[in-house]
N, CA and C atoms as a LAMMPS dump frame, in Angstrom:
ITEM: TIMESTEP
0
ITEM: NUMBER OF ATOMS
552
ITEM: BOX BOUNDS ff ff ff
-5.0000000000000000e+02 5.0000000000000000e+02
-5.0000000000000000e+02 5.0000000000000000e+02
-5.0000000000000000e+02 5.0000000000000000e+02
ITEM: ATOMS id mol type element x y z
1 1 1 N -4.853 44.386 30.295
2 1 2 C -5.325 43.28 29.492
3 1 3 C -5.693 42.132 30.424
4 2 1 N -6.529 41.402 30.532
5 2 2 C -7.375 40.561 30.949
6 2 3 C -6.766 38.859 30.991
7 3 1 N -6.575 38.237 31.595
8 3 2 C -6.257 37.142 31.686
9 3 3 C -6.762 36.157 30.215
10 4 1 N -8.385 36.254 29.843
11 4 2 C -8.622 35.405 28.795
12 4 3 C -8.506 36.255 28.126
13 5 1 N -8.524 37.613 27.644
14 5 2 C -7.761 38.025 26.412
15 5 3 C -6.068 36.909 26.086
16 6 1 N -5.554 37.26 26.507
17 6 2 C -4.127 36.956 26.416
18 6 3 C -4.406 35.728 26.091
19 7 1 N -5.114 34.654 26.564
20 7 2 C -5.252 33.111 26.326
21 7 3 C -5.675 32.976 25.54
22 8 1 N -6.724 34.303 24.479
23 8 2 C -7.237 33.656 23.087
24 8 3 C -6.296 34.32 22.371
25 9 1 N -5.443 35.229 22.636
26 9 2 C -4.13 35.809 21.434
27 9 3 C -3.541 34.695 21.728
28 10 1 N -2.995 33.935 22.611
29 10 2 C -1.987 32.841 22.399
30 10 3 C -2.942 31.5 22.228
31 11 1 N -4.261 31.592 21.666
32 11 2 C -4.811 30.564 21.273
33 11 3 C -4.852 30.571 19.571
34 12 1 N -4.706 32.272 19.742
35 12 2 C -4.911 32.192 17.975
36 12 3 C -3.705 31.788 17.253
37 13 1 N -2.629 32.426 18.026
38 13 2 C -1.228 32.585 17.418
39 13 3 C -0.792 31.356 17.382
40 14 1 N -1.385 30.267 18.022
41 14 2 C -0.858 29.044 17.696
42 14 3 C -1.957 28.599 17.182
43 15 1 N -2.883 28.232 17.252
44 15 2 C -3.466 27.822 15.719
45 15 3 C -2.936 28.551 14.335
46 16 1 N -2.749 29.575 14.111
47 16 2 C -1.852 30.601 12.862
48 16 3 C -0.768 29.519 12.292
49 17 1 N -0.293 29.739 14.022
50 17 2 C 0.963 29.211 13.412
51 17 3 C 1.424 27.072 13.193
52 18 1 N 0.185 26.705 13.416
53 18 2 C -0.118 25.522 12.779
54 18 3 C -0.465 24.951 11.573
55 19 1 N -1.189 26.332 11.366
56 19 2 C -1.825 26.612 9.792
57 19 3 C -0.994 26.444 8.916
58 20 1 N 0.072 27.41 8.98
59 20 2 C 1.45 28.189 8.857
60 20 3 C 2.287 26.895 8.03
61 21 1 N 2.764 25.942 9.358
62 21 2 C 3.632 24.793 9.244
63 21 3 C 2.762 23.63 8.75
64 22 1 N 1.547 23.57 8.808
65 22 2 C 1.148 22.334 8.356
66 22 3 C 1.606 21.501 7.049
67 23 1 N 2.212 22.373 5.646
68 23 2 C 2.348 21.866 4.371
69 23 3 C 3.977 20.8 5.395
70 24 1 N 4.511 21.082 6.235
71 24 2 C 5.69 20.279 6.903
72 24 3 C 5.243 18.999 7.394
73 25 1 N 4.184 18.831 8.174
74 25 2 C 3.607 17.803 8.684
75 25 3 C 2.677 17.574 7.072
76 26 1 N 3.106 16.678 6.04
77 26 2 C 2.492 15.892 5.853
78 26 3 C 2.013 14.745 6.083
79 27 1 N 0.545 14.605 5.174
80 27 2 C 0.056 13.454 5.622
81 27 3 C 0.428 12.203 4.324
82 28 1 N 0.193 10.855 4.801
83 28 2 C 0.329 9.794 3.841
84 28 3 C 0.022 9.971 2.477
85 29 1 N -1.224 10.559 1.843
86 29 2 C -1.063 10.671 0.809
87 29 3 C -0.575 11.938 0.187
88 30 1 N -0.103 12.649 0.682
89 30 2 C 1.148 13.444 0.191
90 30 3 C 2.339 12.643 0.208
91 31 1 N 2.691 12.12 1.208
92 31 2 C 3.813 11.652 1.163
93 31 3 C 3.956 10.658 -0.397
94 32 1 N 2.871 9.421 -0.484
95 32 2 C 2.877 9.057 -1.419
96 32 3 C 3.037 9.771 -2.649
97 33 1 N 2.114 10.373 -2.77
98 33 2 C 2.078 11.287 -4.274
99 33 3 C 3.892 11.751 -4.546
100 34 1 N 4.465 12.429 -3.529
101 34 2 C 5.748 12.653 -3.627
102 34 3 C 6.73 11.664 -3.573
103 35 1 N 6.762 10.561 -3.051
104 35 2 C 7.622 9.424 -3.037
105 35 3 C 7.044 8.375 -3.78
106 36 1 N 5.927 7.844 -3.807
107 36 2 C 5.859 6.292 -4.298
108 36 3 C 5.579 6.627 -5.692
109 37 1 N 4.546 7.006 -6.036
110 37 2 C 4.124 7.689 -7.461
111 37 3 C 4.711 8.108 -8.612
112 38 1 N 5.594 9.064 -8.539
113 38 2 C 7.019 8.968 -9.108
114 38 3 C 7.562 7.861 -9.805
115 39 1 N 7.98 7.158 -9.19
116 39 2 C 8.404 6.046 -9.296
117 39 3 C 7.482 5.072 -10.17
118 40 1 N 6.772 4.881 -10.057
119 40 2 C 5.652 3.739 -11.247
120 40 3 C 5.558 4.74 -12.437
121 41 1 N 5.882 3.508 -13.304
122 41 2 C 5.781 3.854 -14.759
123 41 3 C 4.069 4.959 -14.862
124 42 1 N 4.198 5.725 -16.376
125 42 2 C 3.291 6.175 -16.125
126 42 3 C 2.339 5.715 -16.875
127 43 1 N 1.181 6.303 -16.329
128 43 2 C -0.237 5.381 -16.696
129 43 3 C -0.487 3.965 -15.891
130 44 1 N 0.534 3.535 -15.097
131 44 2 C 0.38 2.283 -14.796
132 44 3 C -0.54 2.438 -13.622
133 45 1 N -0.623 2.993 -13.012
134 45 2 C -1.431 3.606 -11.448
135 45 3 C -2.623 4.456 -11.654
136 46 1 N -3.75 4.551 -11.922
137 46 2 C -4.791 5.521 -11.919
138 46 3 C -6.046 5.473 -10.641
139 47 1 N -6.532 6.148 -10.526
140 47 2 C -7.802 6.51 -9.057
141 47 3 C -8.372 7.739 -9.442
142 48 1 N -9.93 7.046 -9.069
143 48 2 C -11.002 8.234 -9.1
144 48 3 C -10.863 9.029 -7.825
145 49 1 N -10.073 8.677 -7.123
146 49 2 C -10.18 9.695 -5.373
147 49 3 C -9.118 8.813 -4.491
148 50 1 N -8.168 9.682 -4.142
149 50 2 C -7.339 9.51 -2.732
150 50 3 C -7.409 10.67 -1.694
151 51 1 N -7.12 9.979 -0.306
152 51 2 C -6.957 10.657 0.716
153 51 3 C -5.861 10.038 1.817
154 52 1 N -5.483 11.098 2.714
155 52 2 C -4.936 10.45 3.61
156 52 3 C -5.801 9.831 4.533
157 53 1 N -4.497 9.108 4.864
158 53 2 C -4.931 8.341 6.315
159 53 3 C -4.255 8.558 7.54
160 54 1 N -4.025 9.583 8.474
161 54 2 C -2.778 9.869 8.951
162 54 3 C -1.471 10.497 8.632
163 55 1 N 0.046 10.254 9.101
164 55 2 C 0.627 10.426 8.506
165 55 3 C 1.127 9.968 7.95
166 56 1 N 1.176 8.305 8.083
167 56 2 C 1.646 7.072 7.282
168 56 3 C 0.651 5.932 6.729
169 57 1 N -0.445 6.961 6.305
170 57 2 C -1.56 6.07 5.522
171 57 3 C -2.038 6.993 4.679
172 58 1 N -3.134 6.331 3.608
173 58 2 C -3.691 6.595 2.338
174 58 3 C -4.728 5.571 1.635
175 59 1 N -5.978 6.168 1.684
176 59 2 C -6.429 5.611 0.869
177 59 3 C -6.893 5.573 -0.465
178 60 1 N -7.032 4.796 -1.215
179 60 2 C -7.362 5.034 -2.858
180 60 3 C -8.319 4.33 -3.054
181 61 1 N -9.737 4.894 -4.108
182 61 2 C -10.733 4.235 -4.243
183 61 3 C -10.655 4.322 -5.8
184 62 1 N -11.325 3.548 -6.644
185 62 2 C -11.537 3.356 -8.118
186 62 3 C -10.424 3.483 -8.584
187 63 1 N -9.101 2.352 -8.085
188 63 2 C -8.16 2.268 -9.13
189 63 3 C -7.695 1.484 -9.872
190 64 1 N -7.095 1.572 -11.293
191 64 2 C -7.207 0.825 -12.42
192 64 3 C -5.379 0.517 -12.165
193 65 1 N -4.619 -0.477 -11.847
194 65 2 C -2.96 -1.032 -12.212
195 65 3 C -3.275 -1.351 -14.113
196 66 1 N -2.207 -0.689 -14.785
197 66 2 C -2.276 -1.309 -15.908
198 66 3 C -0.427 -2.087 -15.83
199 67 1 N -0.611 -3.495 -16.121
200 67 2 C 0.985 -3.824 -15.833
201 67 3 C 1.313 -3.592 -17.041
202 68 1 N 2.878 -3.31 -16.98
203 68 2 C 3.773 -3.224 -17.874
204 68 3 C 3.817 -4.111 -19.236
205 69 1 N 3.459 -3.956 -20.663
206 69 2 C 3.89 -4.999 -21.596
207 69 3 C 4.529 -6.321 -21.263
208 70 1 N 4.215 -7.597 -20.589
209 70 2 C 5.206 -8.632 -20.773
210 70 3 C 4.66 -9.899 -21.695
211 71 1 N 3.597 -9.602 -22.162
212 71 2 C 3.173 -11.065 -22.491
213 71 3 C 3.115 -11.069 -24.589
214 72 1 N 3.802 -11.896 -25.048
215 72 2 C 4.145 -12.328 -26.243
216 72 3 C 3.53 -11.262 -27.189
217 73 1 N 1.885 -10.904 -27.106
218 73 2 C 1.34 -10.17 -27.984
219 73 3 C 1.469 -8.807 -27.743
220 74 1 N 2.327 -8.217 -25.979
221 74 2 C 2.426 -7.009 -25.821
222 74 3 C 1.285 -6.295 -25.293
223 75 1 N 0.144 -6.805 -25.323
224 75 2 C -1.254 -6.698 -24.887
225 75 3 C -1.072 -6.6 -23.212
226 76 1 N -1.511 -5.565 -22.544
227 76 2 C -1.932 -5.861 -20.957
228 76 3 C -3.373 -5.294 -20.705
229 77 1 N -4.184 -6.349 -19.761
230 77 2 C -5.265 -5.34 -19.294
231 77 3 C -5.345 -5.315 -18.155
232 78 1 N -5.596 -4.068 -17.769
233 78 2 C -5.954 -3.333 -16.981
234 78 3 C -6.936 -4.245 -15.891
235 79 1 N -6.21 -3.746 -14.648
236 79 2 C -6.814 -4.272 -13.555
237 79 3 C -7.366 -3.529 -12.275
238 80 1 N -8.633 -4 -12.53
239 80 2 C -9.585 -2.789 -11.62
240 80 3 C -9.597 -2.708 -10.485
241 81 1 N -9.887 -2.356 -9.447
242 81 2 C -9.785 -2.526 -7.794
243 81 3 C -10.505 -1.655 -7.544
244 82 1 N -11.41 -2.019 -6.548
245 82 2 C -12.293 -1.554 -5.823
246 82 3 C -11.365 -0.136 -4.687
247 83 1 N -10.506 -0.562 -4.12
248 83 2 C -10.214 0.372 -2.908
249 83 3 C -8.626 -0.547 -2.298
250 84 1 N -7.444 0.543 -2.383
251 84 2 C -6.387 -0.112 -1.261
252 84 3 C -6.123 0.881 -0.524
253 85 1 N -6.015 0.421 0.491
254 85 2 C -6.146 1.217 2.152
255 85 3 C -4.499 0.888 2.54
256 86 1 N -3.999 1.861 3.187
257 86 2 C -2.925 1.834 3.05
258 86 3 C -2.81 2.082 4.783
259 87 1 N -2.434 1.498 5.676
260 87 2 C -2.954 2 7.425
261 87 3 C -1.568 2.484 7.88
262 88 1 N -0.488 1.813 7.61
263 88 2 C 0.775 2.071 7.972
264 88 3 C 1.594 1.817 6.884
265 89 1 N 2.76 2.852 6.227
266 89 2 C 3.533 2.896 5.886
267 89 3 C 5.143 3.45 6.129
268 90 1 N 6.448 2.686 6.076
269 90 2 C 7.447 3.568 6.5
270 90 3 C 8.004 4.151 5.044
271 91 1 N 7.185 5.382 4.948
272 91 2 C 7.632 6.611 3.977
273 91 3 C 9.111 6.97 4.366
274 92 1 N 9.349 6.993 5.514
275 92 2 C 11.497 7.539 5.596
276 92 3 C 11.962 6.08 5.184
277 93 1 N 12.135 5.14 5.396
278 93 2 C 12.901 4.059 4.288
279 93 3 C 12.691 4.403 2.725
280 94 1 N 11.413 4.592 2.409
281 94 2 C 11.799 4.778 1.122
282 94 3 C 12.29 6.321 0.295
283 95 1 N 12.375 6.74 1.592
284 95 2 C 12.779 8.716 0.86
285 95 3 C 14.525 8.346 1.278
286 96 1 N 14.464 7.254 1.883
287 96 2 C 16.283 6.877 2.493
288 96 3 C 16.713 5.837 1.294
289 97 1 N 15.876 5.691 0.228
290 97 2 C 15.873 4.344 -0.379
291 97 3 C 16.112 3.086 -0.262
292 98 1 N 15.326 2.574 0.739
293 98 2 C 15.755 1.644 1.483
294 98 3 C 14.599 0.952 1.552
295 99 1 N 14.378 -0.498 1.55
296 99 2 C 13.368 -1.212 2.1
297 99 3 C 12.661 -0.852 3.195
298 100 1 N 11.15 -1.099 2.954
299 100 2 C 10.322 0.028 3.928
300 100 3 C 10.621 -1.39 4.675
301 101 1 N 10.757 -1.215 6.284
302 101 2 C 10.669 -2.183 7.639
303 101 3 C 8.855 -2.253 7.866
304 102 1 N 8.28 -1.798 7.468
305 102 2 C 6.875 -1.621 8.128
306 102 3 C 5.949 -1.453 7.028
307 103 1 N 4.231 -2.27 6.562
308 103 2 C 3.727 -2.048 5.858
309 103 3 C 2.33 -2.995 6.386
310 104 1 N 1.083 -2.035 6.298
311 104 2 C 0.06 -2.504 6.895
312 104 3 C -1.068 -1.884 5.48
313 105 1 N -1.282 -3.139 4.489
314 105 2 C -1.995 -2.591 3.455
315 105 3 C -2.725 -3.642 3.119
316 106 1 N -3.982 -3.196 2.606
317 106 2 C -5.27 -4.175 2.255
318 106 3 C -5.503 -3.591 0.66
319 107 1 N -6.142 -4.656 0.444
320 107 2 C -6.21 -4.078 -1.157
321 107 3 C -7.948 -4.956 -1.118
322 108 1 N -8.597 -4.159 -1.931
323 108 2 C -9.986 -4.917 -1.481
324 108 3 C -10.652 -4.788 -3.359
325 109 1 N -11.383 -5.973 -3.178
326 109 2 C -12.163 -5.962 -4.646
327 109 3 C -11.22 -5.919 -5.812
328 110 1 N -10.276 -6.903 -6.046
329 110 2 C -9.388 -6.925 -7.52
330 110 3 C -10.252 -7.859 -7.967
331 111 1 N -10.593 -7.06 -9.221
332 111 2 C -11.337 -8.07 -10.355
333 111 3 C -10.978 -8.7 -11.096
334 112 1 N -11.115 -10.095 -11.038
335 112 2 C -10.885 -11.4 -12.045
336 112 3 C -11.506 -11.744 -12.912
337 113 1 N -10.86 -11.654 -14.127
338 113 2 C -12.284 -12.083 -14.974
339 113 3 C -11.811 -13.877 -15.295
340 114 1 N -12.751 -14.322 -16.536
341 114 2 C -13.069 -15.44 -16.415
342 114 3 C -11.643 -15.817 -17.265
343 115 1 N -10.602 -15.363 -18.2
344 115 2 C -9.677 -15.967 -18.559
345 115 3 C -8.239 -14.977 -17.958
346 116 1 N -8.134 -15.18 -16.08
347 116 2 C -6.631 -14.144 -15.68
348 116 3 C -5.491 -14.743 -15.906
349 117 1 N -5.512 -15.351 -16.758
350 117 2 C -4.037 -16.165 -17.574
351 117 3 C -3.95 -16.861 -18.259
352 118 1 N -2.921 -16.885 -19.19
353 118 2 C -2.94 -17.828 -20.658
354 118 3 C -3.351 -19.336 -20.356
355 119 1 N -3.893 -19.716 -20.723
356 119 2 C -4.42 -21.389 -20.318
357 119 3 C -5.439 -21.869 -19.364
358 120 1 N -6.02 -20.886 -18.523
359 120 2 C -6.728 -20.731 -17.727
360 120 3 C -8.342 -20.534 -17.677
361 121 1 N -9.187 -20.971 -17.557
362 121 2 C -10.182 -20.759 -18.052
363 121 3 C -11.489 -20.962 -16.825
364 122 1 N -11.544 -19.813 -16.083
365 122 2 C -12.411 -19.878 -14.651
366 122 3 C -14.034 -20.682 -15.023
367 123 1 N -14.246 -20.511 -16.306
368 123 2 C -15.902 -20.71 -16.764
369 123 3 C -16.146 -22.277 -16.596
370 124 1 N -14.963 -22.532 -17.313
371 124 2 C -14.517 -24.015 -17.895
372 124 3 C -14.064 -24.649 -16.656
373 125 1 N -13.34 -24.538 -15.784
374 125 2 C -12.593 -24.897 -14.678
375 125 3 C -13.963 -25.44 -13.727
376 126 1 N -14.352 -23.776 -13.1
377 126 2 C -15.542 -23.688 -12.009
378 126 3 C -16.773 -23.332 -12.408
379 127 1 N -17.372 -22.667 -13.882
380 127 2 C -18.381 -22.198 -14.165
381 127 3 C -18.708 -20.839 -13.57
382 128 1 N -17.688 -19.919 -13.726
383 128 2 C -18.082 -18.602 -13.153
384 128 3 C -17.221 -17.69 -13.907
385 129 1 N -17.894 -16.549 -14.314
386 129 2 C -17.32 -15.655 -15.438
387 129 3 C -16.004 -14.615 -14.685
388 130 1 N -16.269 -14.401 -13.436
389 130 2 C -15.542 -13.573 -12.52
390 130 3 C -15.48 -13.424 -11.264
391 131 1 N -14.858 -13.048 -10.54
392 131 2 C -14.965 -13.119 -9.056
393 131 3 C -13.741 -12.114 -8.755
394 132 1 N -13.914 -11.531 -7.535
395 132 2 C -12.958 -10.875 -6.511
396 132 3 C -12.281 -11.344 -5.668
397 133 1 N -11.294 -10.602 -5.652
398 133 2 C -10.198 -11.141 -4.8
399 133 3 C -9.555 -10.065 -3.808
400 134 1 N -9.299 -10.244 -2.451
401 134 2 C -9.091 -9.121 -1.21
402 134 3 C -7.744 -10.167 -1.18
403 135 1 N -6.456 -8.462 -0.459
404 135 2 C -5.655 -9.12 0.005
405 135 3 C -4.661 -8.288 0.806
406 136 1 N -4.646 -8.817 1.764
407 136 2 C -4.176 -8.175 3.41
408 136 3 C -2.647 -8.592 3.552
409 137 1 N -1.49 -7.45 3.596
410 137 2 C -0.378 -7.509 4.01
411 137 3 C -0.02 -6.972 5.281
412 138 1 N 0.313 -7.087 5.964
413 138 2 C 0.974 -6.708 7.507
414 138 3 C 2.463 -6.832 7.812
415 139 1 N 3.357 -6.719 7.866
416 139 2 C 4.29 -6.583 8.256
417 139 3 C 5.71 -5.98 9.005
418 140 1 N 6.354 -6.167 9.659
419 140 2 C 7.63 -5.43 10.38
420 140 3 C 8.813 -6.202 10.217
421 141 1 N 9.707 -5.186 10.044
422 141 2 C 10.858 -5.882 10.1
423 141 3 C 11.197 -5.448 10.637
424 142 1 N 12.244 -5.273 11.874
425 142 2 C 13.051 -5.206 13.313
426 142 3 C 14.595 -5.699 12.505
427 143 1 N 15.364 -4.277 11.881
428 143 2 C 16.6 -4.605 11.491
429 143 3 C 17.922 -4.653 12.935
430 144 1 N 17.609 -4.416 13.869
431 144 2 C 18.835 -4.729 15.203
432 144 3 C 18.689 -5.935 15.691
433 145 1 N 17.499 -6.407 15.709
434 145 2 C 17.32 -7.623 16.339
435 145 3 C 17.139 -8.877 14.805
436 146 1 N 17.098 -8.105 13.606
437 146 2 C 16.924 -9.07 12.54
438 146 3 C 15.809 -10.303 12.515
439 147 1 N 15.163 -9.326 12.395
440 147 2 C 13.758 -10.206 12.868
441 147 3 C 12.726 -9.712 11.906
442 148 1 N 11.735 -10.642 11.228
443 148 2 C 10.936 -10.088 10.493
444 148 3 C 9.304 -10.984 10.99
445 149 1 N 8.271 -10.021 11.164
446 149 2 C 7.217 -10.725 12.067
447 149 3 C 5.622 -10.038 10.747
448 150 1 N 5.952 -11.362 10.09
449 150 2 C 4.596 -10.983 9.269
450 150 3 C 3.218 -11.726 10.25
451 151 1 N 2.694 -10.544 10.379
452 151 2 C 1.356 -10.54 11.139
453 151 3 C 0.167 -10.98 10.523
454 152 1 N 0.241 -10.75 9.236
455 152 2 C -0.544 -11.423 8.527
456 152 3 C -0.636 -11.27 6.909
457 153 1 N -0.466 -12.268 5.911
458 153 2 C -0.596 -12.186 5.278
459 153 3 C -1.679 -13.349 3.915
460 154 1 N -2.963 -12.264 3.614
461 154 2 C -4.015 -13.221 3.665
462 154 3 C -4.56 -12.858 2.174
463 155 1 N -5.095 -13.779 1.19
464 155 2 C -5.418 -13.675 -0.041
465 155 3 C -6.66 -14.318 -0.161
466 156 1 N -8.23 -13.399 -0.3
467 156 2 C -9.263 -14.049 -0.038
468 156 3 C -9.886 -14.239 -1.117
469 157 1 N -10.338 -15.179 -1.849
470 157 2 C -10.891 -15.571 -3.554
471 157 3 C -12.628 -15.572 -3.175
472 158 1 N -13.025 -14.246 -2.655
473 158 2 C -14.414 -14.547 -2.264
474 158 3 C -15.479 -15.272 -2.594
475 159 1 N -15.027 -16.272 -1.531
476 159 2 C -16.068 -17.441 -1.074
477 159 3 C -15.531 -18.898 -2.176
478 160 1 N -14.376 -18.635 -2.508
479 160 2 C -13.845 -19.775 -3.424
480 160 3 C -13.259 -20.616 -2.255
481 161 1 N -11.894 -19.54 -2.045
482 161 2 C -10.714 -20.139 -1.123
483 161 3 C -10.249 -19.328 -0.648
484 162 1 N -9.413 -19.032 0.887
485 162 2 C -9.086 -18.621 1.574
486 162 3 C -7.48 -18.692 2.364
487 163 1 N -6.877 -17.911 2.229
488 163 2 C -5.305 -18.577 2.301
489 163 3 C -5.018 -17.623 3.134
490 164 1 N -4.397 -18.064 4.328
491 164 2 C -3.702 -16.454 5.735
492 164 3 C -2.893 -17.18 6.394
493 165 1 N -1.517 -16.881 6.345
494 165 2 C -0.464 -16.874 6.815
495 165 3 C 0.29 -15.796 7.751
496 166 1 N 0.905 -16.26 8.899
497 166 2 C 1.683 -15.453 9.728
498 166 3 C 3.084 -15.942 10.264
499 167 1 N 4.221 -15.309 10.513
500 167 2 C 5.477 -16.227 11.137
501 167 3 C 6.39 -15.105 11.175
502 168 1 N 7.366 -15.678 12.261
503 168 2 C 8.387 -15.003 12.603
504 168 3 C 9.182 -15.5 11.891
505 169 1 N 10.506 -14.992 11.744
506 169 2 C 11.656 -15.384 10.973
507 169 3 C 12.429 -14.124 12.031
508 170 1 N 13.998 -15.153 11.975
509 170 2 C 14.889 -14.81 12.532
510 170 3 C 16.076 -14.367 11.559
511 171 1 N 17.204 -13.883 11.963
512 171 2 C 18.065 -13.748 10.81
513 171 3 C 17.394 -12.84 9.603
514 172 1 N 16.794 -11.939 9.721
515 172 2 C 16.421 -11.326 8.401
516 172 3 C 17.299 -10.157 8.62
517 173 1 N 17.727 -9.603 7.337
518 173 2 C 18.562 -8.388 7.659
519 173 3 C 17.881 -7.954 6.463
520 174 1 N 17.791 -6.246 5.906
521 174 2 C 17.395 -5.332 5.097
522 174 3 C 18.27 -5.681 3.851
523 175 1 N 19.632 -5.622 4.471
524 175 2 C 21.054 -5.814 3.609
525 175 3 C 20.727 -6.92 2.517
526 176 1 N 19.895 -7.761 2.538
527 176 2 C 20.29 -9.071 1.979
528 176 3 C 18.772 -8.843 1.174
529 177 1 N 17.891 -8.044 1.301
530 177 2 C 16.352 -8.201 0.772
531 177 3 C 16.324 -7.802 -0.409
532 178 1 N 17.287 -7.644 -1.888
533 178 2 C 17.164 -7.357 -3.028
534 178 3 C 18.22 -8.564 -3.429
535 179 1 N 18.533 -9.224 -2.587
536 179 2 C 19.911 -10.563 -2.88
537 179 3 C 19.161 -12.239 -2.672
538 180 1 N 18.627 -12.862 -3.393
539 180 2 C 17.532 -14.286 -3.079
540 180 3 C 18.641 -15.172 -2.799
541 181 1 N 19.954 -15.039 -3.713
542 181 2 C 21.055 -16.013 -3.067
543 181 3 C 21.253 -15.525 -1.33
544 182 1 N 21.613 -14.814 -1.35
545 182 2 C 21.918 -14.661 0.546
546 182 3 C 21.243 -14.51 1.268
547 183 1 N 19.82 -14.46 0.884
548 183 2 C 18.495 -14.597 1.585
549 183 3 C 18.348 -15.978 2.063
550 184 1 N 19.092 -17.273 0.797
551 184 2 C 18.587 -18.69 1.619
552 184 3 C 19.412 -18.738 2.513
């Protein structure tokens, strides 16, 4: 047997056997579908198309959030979005149930219409029936060193107003992030 014989049997046998194991190496939007998804009420989450992004990303295009019943008449509508891109997620915090330390997500094109809250009236206010809104989260939290370093966090009212914030904070621990008293 021949030197490149042998190198394409052990070229095949490991591609096979990549094939093989791949459902193990999932990607982000598996992971999601199996961990985050679940979890939201149903109907509240819908998309014309997801994919991954890696193994700790996902993206979703044409999706509708419907929130939960809270407002007096019981009435919610549905809120459209263009596309949220999901670049980094820590999927083992939340399969550990635990506050994810890490989250790098954009949410692009949420549609506003001209009355997005009781008393509110965008037409009347500014003269405009609707507008979009983008909005960029970044973050890490560093639980040994207790450190939390939002990289950016930015809410864009296209071409209204523009709001982006970043800061370190010291003293953050995981322990205390479902507790607002021991958070101050």
């Amino acid at each position: 047997m021949t030197e490149s014989v042998r190198l394409r049997g052990l070229a095949t046998g490991a591609a096979l056997s990549l094939c093989l194991t791949s459902p193990a190496l999932a990607d982000g939007m598996t992971k999601f579908e199996k961990l985050i998804k679940p979890q939201l009420p149903a109907g509240s989450l819908t998309y014309k198309s997801g994919k991954g992004l890696g193994d700790n990303g996902f993206v979703l295009e044409g999706v509708v959030v419907t929130p939960p019943p809270d407002s007096p008449s019981g009435k919610t509508e549905p809120i459209a979005i263009k596309k949220i891109s999901v670049e980094d997620f820590d999927f083992a915090a939340v399969e550990k149930q635990t506050p994810p330390n890490f989250a790098k997500v954009r949410v692009e094109g949420i549609a506003v219409s001209d009355k997005p809250a009781e008393g509110i009236d965008l037409k009347q206010m500014a003269g405009i029936d609707k507008f979009n809104v983008d909005f960029l989260l970044d973050y890490r939290l560093e639980p040994e060193r207790k450190t939390l370093t939002l990289n950016k966090l930015e809410l864009d009212l296209s071409g209204l107003a523009r709001l982006e914030l970043s800061m370190i904070l010291d003293g953050v621990s995981a322990d205390i992030a479902g507790d607002a008293d021991a958070a101050m």
